[in-house]
C-alpha positions as CSV (number, residue, x, y, z in Angstrom):
1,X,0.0,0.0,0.0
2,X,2.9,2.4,0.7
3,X,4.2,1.9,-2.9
4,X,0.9,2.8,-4.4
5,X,0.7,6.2,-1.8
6,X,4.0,7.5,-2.6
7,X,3.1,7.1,-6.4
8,X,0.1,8.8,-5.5
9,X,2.5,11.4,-4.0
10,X,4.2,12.5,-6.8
11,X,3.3,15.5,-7.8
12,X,4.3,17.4,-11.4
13,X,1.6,19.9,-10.8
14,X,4.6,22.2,-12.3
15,X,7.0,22.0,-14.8
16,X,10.9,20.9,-13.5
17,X,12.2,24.5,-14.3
18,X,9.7,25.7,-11.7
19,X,10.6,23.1,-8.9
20,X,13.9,25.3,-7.9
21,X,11.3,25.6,-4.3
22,X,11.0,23.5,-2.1
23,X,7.2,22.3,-3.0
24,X,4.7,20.7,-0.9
25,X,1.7,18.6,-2.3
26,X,-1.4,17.1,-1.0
27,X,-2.4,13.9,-2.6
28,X,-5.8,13.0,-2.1
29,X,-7.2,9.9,-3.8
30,X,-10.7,9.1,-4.5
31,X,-11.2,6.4,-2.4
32,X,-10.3,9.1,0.5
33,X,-6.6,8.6,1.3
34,X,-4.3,11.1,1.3
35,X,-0.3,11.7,1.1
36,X,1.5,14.8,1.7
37,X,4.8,14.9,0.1
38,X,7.4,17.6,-0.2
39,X,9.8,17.8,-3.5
40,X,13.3,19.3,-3.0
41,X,13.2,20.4,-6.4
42,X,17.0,18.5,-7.2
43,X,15.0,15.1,-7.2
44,X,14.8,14.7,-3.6
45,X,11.3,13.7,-2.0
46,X,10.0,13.4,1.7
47,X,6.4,12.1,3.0
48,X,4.8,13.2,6.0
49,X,6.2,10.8,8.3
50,X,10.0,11.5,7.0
51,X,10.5,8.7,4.4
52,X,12.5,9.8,1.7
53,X,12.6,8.8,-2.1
54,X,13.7,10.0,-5.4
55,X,11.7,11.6,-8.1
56,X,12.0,12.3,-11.9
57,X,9.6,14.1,-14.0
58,X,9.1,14.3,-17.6
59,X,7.4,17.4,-18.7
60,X,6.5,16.5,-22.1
61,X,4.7,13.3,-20.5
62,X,3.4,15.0,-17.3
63,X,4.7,12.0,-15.8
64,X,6.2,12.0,-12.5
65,X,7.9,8.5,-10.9
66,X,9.4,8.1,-7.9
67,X,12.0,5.3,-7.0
68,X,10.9,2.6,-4.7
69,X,12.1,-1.0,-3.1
70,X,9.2,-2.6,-5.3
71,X,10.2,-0.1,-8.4
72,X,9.6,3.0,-9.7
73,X,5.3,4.1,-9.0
74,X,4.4,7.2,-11.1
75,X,1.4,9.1,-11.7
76,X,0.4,11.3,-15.2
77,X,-1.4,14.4,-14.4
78,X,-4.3,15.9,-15.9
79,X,-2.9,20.0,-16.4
80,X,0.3,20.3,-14.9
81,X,0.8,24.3,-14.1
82,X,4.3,26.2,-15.6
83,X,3.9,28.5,-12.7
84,X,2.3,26.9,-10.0
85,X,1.1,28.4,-6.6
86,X,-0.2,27.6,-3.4
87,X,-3.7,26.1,-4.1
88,X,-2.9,25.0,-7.9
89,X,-4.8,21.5,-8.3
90,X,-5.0,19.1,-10.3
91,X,-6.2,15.3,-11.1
92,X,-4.3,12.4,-11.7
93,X,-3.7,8.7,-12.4
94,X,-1.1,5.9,-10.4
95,X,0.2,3.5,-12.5
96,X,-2.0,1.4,-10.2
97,X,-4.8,2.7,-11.9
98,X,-5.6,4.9,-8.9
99,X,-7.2,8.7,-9.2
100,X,-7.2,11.8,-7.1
101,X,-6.4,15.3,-7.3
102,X,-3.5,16.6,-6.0
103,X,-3.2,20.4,-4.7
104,X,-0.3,22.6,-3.9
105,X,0.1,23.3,-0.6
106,X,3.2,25.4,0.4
107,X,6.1,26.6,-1.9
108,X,9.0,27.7,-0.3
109,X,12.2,29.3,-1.6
Protein backbone atom coordinates (compact mmCIF):
# COMPACT_ATOMS: atom_id res chain seq x y z
CA UNK A 1 0.00 0.00 0.00
CA UNK A 2 2.91 2.44 0.69
CA UNK A 3 4.18 1.90 -2.93
CA UNK A 4 0.93 2.82 -4.44
CA UNK A 5 0.74 6.18 -1.82
CA UNK A 6 4.03 7.48 -2.65
CA UNK A 7 3.15 7.15 -6.36
CA UNK A 8 0.07 8.77 -5.54
CA UNK A 9 2.51 11.38 -3.96
CA UNK A 10 4.20 12.52 -6.84
CA UNK A 11 3.27 15.46 -7.83
CA UNK A 12 4.27 17.37 -11.43
CA UNK A 13 1.58 19.88 -10.77
CA UNK A 14 4.56 22.20 -12.27
CA UNK A 15 7.03 21.96 -14.84
CA UNK A 16 10.92 20.87 -13.48
CA UNK A 17 12.20 24.48 -14.35
CA UNK A 18 9.68 25.72 -11.67
CA UNK A 19 10.57 23.13 -8.91
CA UNK A 20 13.95 25.34 -7.89
CA UNK A 21 11.27 25.60 -4.34
CA UNK A 22 11.00 23.47 -2.07
CA UNK A 23 7.23 22.25 -2.99
CA UNK A 24 4.71 20.74 -0.89
CA UNK A 25 1.71 18.60 -2.31
CA UNK A 26 -1.45 17.15 -1.04
CA UNK A 27 -2.43 13.86 -2.59
CA UNK A 28 -5.79 12.96 -2.14
CA UNK A 29 -7.25 9.91 -3.78
CA UNK A 30 -10.67 9.11 -4.53
CA UNK A 31 -11.15 6.40 -2.44
CA UNK A 32 -10.27 9.12 0.54
CA UNK A 33 -6.59 8.59 1.30
CA UNK A 34 -4.26 11.11 1.33
CA UNK A 35 -0.30 11.67 1.10
CA UNK A 36 1.49 14.77 1.73
CA UNK A 37 4.83 14.88 0.13
CA UNK A 38 7.38 17.64 -0.17
CA UNK A 39 9.79 17.84 -3.52
CA UNK A 40 13.31 19.32 -3.01
CA UNK A 41 13.18 20.43 -6.40
CA UNK A 42 16.99 18.48 -7.17
CA UNK A 43 15.02 15.14 -7.25
CA UNK A 44 14.78 14.68 -3.62
CA UNK A 45 11.32 13.72 -2.00
CA UNK A 46 9.97 13.43 1.69
CA UNK A 47 6.40 12.06 3.00
CA UNK A 48 4.78 13.22 5.95
CA UNK A 49 6.21 10.83 8.35
CA UNK A 50 9.96 11.48 7.02
CA UNK A 51 10.49 8.73 4.41
CA UNK A 52 12.53 9.83 1.72
CA UNK A 53 12.60 8.79 -2.14
CA UNK A 54 13.71 10.03 -5.40
CA UNK A 55 11.70 11.58 -8.06
CA UNK A 56 11.98 12.34 -11.88
CA UNK A 57 9.60 14.11 -14.03
CA UNK A 58 9.10 14.34 -17.60
CA UNK A 59 7.42 17.39 -18.65
CA UNK A 60 6.46 16.49 -22.06
CA UNK A 61 4.69 13.27 -20.55
CA UNK A 62 3.38 14.99 -17.33
CA UNK A 63 4.66 11.96 -15.81
CA UNK A 64 6.20 11.96 -12.53
CA UNK A 65 7.93 8.54 -10.93
CA UNK A 66 9.36 8.07 -7.86
CA UNK A 67 11.99 5.33 -6.99
CA UNK A 68 10.87 2.55 -4.73
CA UNK A 69 12.06 -1.00 -3.06
CA UNK A 70 9.17 -2.55 -5.31
CA UNK A 71 10.22 -0.13 -8.39
CA UNK A 72 9.59 2.95 -9.70
CA UNK A 73 5.30 4.07 -8.99
CA UNK A 74 4.43 7.16 -11.08
CA UNK A 75 1.36 9.05 -11.72
CA UNK A 76 0.40 11.25 -15.19
CA UNK A 77 -1.35 14.35 -14.45
CA UNK A 78 -4.25 15.90 -15.93
CA UNK A 79 -2.93 20.05 -16.41
CA UNK A 80 0.32 20.28 -14.89
CA UNK A 81 0.80 24.32 -14.10
CA UNK A 82 4.31 26.19 -15.62
CA UNK A 83 3.85 28.53 -12.67
CA UNK A 84 2.31 26.90 -9.97
CA UNK A 85 1.12 28.44 -6.58
CA UNK A 86 -0.23 27.64 -3.38
CA UNK A 87 -3.68 26.08 -4.14
CA UNK A 88 -2.92 25.04 -7.87
CA UNK A 89 -4.78 21.48 -8.33
CA UNK A 90 -4.97 19.08 -10.34
CA UNK A 91 -6.21 15.32 -11.07
CA UNK A 92 -4.31 12.42 -11.70
CA UNK A 93 -3.66 8.67 -12.41
CA UNK A 94 -1.15 5.94 -10.38
CA UNK A 95 0.20 3.55 -12.46
CA UNK A 96 -2.03 1.38 -10.22
CA UNK A 97 -4.83 2.68 -11.86
CA UNK A 98 -5.61 4.88 -8.89
CA UNK A 99 -7.24 8.74 -9.17
CA UNK A 100 -7.25 11.83 -7.15
CA UNK A 101 -6.39 15.28 -7.26
CA UNK A 102 -3.54 16.63 -6.03
CA UNK A 103 -3.22 20.35 -4.66
CA UNK A 104 -0.29 22.56 -3.85
CA UNK A 105 0.08 23.29 -0.59
CA UNK A 106 3.15 25.39 0.40
CA UNK A 107 6.12 26.63 -1.89
CA UNK A 108 8.95 27.65 -0.29
CA UNK A 109 12.23 29.35 -1.64
Amino acid sequence: MRTLIIGAAATALMATSAMAAITTIEFKRDTGETVVVTLDGAGGATLAEGAQTTYTYDADASKMCFATAEGDSCVVFETPSAEPKVGDSTRYTANDGAVGTATVTAITE
